[in-house]
C-alpha positions, 0 to 999 in steps of 0.5 A, a space after each residue: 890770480 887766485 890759485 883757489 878759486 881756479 882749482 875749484 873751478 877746474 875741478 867743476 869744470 872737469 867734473 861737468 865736461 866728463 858725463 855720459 850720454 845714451 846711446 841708441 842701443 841704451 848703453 852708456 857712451 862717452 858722445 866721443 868717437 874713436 880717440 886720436 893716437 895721441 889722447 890714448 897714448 897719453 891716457 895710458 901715461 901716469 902723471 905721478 912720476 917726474 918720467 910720466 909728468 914730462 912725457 905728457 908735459 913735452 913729450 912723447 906721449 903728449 906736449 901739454 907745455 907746447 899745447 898750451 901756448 898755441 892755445 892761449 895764442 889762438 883764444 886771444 888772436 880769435 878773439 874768443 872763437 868757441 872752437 879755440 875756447 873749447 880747446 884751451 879747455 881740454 889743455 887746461 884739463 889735462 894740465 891740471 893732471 899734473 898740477 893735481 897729480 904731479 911731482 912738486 917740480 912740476 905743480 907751479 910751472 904747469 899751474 902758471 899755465 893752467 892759470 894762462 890759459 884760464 884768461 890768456 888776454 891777461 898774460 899780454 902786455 904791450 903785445 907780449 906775453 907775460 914771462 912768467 908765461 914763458 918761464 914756466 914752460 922753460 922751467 917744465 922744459 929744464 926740469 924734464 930734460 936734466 
């Protein structure tokens, strides 16, 4: 895959899915309505550290690693129903703040699943997922519980 192009593409991605619209009283709105408990708890931890990486990786704040894998299941059992689509995306979104913000141990196992998610049929041979999938999320995995 190339990293490259995806990074851009991310990038553009994010850029495009994160304007504003107007509300009726003329002030700017995010379109959202009130963010879950876990979206806040999340926004709130910074990706920087390898503390604040893992917390949005496995957890508490958030599980991206685990997020990641039911998202690429479902986009490829649906067959590219748009809700699931759309929801490999946001994880897609929120991994890449590791990768971009990220500490190094981090930045290839948490791309490996952005890249994943990017074309999850891809990552399937003979009905399994490719391990370098699945060894990316036991690299997150170890590295935030040693």
């Amino acid at each position: 895959m190339q990293r490259a192009h995806l990074v851009g593409g991310l990038v553009l991605l994010a850029a495009m899915t994160t304007g504003c619209t107007s509300s009726d009283d003329g002030e700017a709105s995010s379109g959202d309505t009130a963010p879950s408990t876990e979206s806040t708890a999340a926004a709130k931890v910074s990706p920087k550290t390898l503390e604040g990486a893992c917390s949005l990786l496995v957890g508490p704040a958030a599980r991206y690693v685990d997020d990641a894998l039911a998202a690429g299941e479902a986009v490829r059992t649906s067959g590219g129903a748009l809700a699931n689509v759309d929801r490999a995306t946001e994880v897609q979104n929120q991994l890449f703040t590791v990768v971009a913000e990220g500490p190094a141990e981090l930045k290839d196992p948490a791309g490996q699943l952005v890249d994943y998610l990017d074309d999850p049929e891809a990552y399937v041979e003979a009905g399994d997922l490719d391990p370098l999938v699945t060894e990316a999320a036991v690299e997150i995995k170890k590295t935030c519980e040693g």
